[in-house]
Residue frames as a rotation matrix with the C-alpha (Angstrom) as fourth column:
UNK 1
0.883 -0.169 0.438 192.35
0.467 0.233 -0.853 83.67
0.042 0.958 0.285 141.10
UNK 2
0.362 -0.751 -0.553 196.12
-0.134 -0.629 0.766 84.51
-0.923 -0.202 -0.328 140.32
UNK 3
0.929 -0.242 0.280 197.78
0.245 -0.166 -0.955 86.29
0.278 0.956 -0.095 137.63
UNK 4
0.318 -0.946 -0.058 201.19
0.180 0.001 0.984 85.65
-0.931 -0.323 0.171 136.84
UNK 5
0.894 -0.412 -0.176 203.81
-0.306 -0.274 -0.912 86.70
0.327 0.869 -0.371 134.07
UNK 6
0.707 -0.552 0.442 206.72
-0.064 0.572 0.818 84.85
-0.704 -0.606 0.370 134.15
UNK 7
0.565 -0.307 -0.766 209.86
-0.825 -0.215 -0.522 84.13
-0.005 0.927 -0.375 132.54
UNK 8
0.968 -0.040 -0.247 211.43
0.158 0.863 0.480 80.68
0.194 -0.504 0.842 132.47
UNK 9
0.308 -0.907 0.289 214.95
-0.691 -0.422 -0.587 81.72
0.654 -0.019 -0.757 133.70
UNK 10
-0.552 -0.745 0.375 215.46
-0.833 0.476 -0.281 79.03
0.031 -0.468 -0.883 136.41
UNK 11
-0.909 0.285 -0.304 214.04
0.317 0.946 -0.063 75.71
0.270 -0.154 -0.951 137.84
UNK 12
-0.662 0.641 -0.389 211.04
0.513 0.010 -0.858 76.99
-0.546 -0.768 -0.336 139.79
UNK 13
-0.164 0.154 -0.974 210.13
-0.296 -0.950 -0.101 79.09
-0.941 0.272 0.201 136.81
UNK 14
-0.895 -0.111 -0.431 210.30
-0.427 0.486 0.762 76.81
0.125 0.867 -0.483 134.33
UNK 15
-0.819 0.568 -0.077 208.08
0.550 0.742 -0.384 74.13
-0.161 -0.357 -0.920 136.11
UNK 16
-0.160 0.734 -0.660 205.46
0.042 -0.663 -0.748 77.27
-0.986 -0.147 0.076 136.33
UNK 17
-0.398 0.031 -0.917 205.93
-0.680 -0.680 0.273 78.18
-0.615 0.732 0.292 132.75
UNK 18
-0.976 -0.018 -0.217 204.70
-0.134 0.834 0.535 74.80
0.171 0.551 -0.817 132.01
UNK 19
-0.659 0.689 -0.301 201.22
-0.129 -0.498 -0.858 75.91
-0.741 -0.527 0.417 133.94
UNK 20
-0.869 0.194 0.456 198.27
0.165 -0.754 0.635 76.46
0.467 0.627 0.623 132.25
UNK 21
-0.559 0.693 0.456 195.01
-0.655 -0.706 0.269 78.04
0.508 -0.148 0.848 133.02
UNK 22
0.501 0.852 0.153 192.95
-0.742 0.332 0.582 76.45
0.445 -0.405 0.799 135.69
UNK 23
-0.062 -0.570 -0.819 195.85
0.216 0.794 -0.569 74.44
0.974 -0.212 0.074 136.74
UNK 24
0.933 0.359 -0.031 195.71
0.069 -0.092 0.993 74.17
0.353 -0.929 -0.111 140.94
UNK 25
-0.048 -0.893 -0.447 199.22
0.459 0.378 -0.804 74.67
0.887 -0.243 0.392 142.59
UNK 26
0.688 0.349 -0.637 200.10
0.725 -0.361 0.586 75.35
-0.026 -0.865 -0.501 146.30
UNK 27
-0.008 -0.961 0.277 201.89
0.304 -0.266 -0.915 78.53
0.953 0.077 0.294 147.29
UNK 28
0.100 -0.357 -0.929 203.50
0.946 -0.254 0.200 80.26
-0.308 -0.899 0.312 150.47
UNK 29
-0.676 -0.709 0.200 203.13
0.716 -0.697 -0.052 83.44
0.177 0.108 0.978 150.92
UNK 30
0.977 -0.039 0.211 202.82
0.102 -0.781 -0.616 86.59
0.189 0.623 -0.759 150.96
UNK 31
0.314 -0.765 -0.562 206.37
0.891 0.033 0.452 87.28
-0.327 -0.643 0.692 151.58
UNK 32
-0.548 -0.837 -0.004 208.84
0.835 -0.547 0.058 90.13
-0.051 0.029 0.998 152.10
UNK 33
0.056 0.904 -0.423 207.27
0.476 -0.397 -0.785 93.59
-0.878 -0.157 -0.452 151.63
UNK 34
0.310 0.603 0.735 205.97
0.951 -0.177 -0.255 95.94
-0.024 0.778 -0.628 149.37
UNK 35
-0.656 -0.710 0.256 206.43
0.588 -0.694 -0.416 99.44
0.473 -0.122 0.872 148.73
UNK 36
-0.390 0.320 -0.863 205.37
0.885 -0.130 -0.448 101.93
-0.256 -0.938 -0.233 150.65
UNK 37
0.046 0.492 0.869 202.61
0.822 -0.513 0.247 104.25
0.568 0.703 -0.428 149.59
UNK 38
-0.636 -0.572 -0.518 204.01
0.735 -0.654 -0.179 107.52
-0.236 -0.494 0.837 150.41
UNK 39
0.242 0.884 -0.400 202.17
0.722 -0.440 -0.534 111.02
-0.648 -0.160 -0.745 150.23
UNK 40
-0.585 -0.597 -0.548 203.40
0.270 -0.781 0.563 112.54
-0.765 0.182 0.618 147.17
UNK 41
-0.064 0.248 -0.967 202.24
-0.450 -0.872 -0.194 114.64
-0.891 0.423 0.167 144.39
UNK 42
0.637 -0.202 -0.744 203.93
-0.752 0.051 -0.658 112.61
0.171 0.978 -0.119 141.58
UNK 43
0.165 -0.698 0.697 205.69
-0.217 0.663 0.716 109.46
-0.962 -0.269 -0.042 141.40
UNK 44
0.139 -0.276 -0.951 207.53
-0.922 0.316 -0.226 108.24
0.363 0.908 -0.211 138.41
UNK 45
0.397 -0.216 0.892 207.47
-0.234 0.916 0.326 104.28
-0.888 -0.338 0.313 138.63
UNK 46
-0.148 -0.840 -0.522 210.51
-0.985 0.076 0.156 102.81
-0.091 0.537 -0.838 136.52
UNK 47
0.508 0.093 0.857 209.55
-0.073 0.995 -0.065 98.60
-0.858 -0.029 0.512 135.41
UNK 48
-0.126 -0.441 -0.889 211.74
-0.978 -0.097 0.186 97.04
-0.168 0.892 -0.419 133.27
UNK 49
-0.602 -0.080 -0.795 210.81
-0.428 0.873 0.236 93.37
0.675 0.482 -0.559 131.69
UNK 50
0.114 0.868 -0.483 209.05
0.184 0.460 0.869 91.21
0.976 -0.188 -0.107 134.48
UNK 51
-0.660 -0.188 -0.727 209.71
0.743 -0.307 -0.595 93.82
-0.111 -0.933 0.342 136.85
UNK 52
-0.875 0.388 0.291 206.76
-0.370 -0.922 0.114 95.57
0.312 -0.008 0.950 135.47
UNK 53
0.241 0.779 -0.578 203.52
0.639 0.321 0.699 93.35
0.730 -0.538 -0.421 136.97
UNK 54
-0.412 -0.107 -0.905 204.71
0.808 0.416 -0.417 95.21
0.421 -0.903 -0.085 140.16
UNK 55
-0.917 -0.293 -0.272 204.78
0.231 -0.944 0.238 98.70
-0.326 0.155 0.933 138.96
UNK 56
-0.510 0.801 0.314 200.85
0.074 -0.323 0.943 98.31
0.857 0.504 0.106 137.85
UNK 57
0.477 0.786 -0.393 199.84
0.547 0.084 0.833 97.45
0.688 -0.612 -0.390 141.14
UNK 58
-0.455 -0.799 -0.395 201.71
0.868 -0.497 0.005 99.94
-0.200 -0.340 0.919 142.36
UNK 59
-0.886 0.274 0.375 200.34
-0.006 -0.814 0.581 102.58
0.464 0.512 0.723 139.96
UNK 60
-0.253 0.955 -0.153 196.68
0.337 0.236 0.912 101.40
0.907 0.179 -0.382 140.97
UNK 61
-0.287 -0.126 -0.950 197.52
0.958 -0.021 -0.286 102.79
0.017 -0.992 0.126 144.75
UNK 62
-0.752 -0.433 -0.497 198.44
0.541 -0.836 -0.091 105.65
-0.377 -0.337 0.863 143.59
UNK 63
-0.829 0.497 0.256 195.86
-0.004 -0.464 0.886 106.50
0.559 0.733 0.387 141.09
UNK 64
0.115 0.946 -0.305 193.19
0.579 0.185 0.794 105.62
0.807 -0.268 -0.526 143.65
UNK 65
0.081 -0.243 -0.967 194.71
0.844 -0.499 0.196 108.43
-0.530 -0.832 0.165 146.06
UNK 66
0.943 0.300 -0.141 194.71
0.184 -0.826 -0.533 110.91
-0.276 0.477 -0.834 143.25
UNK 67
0.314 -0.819 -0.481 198.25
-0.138 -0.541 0.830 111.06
-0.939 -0.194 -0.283 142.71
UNK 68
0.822 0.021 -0.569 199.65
-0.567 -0.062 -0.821 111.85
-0.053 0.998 -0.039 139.29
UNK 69
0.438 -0.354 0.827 201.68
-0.180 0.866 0.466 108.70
-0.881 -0.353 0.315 138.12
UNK 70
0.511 -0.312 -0.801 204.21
-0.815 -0.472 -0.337 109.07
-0.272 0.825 -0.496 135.44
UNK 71
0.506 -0.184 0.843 205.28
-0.153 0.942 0.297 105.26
-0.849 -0.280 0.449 134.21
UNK 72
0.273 -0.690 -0.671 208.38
-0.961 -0.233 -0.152 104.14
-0.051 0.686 -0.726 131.96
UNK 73
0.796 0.249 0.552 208.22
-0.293 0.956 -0.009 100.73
-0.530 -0.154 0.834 130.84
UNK 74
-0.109 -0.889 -0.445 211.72
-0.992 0.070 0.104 99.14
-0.062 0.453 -0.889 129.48
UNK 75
0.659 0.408 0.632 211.84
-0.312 0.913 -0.264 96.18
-0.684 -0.023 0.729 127.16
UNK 76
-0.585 -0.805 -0.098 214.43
0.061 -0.164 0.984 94.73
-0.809 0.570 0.145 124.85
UNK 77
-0.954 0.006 0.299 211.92
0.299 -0.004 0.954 94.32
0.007 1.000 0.002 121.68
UNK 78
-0.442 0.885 -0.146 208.45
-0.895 -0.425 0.136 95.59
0.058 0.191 0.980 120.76
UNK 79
0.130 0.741 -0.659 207.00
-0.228 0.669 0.707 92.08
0.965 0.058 0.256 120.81
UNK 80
-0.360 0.090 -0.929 207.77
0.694 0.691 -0.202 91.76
0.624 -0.717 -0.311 124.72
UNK 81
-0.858 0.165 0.487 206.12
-0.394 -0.819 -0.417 95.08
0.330 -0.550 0.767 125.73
UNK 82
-0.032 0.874 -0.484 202.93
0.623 0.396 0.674 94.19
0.781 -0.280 -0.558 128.04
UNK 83
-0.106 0.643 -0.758 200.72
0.986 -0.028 -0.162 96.15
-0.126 -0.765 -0.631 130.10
UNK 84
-0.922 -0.145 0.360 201.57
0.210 -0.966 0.148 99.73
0.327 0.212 0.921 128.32
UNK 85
-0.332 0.901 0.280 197.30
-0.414 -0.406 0.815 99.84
0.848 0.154 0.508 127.89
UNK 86
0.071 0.209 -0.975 196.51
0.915 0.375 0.147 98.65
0.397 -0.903 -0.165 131.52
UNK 87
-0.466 -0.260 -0.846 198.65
0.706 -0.685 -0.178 101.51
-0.534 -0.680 0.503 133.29
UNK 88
-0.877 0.317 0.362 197.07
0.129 -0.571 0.811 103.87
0.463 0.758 0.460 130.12
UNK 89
0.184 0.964 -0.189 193.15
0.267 0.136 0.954 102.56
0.946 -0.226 -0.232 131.44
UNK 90
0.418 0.338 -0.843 194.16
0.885 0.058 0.462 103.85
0.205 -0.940 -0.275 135.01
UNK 91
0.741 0.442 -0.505 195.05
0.519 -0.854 0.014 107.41
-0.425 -0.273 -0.863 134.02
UNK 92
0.484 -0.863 -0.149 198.44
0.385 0.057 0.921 107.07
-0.786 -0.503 0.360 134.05
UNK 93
0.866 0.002 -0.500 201.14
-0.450 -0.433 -0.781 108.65
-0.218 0.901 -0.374 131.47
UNK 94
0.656 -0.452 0.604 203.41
0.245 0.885 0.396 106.05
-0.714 -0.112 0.691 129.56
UNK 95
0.683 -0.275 -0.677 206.40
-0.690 -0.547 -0.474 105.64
-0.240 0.790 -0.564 128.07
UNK 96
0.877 -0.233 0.421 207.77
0.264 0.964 -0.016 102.61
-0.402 0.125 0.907 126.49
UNK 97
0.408 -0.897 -0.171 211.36
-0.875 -0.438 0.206 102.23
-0.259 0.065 -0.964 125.82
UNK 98
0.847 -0.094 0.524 213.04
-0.034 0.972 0.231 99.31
-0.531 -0.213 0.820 124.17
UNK 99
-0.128 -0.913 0.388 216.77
0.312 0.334 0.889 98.34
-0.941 0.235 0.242 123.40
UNK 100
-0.138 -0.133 0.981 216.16
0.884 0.430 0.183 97.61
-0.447 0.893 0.059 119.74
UNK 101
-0.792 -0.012 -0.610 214.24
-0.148 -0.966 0.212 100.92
-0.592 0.258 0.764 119.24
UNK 102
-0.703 0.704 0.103 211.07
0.263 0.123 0.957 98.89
0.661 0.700 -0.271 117.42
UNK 103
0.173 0.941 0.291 208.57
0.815 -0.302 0.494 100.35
0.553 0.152 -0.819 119.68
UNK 104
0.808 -0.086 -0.582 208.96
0.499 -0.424 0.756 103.59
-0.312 -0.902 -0.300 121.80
UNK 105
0.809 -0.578 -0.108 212.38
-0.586 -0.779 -0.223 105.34
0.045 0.243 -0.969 122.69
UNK 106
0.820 -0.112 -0.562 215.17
0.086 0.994 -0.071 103.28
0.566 0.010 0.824 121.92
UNK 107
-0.440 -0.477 0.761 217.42
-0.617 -0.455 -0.642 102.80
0.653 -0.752 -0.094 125.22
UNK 108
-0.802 -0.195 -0.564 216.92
0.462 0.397 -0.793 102.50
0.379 -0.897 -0.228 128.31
UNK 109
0.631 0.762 0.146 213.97
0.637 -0.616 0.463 103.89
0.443 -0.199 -0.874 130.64
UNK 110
0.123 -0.437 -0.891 216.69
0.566 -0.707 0.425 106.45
-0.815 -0.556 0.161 131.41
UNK 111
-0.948 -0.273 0.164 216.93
0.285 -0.495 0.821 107.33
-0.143 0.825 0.547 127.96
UNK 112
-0.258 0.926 0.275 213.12
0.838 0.073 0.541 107.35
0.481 0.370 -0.795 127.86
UNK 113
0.489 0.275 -0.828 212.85
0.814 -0.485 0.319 109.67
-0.314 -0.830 -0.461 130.74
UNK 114
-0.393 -0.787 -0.476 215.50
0.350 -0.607 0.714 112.07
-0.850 0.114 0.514 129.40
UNK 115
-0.954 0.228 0.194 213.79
0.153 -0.188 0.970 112.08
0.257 0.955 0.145 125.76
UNK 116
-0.035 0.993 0.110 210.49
0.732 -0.050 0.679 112.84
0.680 0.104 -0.726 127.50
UNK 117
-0.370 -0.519 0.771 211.84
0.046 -0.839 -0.542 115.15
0.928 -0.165 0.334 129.65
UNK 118
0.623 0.722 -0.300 209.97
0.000 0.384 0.923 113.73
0.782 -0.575 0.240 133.13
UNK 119
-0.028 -0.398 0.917 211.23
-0.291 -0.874 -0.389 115.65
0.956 -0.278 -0.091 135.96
UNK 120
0.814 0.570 0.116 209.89
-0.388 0.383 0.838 113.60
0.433 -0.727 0.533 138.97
UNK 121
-0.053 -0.979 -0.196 212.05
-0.672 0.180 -0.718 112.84
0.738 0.093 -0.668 141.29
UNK 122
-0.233 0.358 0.904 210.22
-0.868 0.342 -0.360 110.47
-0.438 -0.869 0.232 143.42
UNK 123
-0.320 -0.609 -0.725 211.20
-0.887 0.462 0.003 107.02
0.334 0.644 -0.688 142.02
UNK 124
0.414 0.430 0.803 209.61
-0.652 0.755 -0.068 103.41
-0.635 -0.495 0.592 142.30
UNK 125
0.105 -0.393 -0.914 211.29
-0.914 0.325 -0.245 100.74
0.393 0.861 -0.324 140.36
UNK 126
0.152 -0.305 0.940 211.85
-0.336 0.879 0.339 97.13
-0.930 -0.367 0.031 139.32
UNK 127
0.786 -0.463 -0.410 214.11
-0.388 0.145 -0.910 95.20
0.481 0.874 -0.066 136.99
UNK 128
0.566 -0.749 -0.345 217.08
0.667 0.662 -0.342 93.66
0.485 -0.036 0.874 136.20
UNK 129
0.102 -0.836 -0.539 220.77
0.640 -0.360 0.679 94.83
-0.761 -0.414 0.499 138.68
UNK 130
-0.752 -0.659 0.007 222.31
0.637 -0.724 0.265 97.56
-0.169 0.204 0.964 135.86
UNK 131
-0.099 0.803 0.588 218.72
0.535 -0.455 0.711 99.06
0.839 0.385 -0.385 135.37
UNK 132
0.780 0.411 -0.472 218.30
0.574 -0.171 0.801 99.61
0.249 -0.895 -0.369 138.87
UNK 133
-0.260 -0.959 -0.114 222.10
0.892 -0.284 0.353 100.54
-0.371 -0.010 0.929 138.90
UNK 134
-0.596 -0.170 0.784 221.45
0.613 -0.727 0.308 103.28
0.518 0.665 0.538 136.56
UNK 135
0.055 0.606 0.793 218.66
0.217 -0.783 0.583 104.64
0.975 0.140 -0.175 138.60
UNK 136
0.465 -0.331 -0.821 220.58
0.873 0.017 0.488 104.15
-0.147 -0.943 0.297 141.81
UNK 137
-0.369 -0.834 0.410 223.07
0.914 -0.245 0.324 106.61
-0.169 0.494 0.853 140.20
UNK 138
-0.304 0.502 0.810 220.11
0.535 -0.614 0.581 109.43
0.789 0.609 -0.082 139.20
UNK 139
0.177 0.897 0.404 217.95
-0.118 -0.388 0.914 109.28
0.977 -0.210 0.037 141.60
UNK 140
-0.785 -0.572 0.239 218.02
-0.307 0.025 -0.951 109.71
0.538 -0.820 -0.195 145.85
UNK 141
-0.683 0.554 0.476 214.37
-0.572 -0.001 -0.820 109.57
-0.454 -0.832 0.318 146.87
UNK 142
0.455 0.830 -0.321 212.13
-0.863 0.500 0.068 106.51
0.217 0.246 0.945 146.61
UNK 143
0.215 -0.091 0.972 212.31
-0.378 0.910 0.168 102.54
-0.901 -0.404 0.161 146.46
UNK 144
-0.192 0.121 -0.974 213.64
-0.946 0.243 0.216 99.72
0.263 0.962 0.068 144.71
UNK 145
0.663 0.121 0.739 212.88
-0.504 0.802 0.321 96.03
-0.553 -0.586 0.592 144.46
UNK 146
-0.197 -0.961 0.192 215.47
-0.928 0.246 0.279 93.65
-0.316 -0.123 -0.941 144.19
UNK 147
0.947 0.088 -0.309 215.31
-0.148 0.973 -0.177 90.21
0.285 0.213 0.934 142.39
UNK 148
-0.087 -0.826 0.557 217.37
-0.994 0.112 0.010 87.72
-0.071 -0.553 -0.830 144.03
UNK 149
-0.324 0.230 -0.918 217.93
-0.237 0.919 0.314 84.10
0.916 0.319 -0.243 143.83
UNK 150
0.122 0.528 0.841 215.57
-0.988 -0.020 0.156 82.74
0.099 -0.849 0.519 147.01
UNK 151
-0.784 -0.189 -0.591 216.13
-0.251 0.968 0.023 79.61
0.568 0.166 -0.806 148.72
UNK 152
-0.750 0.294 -0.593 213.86
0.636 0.568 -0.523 79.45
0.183 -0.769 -0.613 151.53
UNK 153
-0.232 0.485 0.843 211.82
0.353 -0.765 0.538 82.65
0.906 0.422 0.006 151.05
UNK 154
0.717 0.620 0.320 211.47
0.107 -0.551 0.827 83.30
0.689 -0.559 -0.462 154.69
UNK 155
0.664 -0.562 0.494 215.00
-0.572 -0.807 -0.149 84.40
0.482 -0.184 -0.857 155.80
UNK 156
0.997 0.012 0.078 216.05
-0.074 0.478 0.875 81.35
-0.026 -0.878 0.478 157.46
UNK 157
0.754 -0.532 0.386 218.54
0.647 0.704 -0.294 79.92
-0.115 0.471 0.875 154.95
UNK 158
0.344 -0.553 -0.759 220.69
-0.210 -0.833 0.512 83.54
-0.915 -0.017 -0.403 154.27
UNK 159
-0.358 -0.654 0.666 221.12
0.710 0.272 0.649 82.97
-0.606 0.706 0.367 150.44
UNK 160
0.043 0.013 0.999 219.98
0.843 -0.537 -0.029 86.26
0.536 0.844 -0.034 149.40
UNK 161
0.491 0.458 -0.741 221.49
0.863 -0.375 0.340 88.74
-0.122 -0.806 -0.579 151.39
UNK 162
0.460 -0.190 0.867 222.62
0.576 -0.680 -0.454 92.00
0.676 0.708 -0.204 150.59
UNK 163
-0.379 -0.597 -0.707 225.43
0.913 -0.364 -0.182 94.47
-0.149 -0.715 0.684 152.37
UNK 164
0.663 0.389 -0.639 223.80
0.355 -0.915 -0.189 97.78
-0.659 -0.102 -0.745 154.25
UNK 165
0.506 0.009 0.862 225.35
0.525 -0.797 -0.300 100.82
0.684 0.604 -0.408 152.36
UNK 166
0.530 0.175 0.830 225.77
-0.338 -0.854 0.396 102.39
0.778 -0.490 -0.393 155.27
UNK 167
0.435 -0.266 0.860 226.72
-0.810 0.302 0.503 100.26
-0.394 -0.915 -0.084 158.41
UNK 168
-0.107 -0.740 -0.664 229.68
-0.956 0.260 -0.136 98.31
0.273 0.620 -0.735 157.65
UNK 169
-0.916 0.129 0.380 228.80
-0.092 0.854 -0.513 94.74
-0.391 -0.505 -0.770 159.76
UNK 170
-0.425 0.901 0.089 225.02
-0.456 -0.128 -0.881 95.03
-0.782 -0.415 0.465 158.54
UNK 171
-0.992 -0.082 0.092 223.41
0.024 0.601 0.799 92.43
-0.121 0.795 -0.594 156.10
UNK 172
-0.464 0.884 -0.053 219.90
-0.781 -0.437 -0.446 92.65
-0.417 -0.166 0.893 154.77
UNK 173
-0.511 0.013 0.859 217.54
-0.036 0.999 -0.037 89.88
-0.859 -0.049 -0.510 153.75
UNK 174
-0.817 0.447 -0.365 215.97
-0.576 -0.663 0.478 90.29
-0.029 0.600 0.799 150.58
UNK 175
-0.759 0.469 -0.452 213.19
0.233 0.843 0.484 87.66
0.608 0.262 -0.750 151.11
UNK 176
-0.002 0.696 -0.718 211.98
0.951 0.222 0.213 88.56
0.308 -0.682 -0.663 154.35
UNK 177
-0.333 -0.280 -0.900 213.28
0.465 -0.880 0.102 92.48
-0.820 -0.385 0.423 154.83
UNK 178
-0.597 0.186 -0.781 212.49
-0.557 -0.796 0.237 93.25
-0.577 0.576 0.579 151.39
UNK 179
0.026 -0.748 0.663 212.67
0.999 0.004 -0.035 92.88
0.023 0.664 0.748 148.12
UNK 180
0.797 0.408 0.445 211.37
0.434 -0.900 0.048 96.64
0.420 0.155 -0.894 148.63
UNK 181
0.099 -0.356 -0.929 214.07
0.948 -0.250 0.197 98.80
-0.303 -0.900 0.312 149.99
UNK 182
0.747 0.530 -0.402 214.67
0.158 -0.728 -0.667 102.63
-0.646 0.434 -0.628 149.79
UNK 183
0.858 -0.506 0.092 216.96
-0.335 -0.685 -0.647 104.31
0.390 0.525 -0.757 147.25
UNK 184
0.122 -0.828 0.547 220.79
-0.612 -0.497 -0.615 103.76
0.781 -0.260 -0.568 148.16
UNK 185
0.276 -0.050 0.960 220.55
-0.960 -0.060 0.273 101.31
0.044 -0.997 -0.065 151.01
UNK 186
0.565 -0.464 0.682 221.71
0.123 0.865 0.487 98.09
-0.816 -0.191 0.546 150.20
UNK 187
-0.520 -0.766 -0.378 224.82
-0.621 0.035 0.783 97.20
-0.586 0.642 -0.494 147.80
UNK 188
0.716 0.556 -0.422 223.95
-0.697 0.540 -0.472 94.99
-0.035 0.632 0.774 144.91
């Protein structure tokens, strides 16, 4: 069985959003990786819109190692907040944050974090480019994932590749190297 949460934003996404329950489709994949479950104390995981499905199964690693798991969910309106009481039922402590300001703090999950005062500095995240921006900008240690537009999902085609940080000649895939990468290492 697979659960999905989608938004219709392009072609391939649409067609899905047209889906419903019990419908059969084929897919390919896993692809690219995941994050790495690291030995820490405390992780803050950072999801913003339908970059938060990753951040639960994420959380569910950690919580099943024992680590305390501090989670900051970022939406533009109270009626698109989902999963708050999932990551809640696996221990975790939430904090919802949305533009408008109807549910939560209103902002950003940097503003949420700041107005809750959450100190972690071990960072997981997904979301949209200036979200990630913002916590590129904060934070030094941990991972983000990257949404990109995929043509071929297994690296062949090079239409989602991203320039190292670091090594000026060096291109990363984000299909087949990531979408996971750490902190600071590719350019958006």
């Amino acid at each position: 069985m697979l659960y999905h949460r989608l938004q219709g934003v392009g072609d391939g996404t649409q067609a899905l959003s047209k889906l419903s329950a019990n419908d059969e489709i084929n897919i390919f994949g896993p692809l690219g990786s995941f994050y790495p479950i690291e030995d820490e104390k405390e992780v803050l995981l950072l999801g913003g819109g339908v970059g938060v499905p990753p951040m639960l199964e994420l959380a569910k690693c950690y919580r099943k190692q024992g680590t305390k798991v501090d989670v900051v969910l970022g939406f533009n309106d109270a009626d698109s907040v989902f999963y708050e009481d999932e990551f809640k039922a696996l221990g975790c402590d939430v904090v919802v944050a949305t533009m408008d300001g109807s549910k939560g703090v209103k902002g950003t999950v940097i503003d949420a974090v700041d107005a809750h005062h959450i100190t972690c500095d071990y960072v997981c995240s997904c979301g949209p480019r200036p979200m990630l921006k913002a916590i590129e900008a904060r934070y030094t240690r941990g991972y983000m994932s990257f949404e990109s537009r995929m043509a071929c999902g297994i690296g062949a085609c090079m239409a989602c590749v991203a320039k190292d940080k670091k090594e000026e000649n060096l291109y990363h895939k984000i299909c087949k190297e990531g979408p996971v990468f750490p902190i600071g290492k590719v350019e958006f």
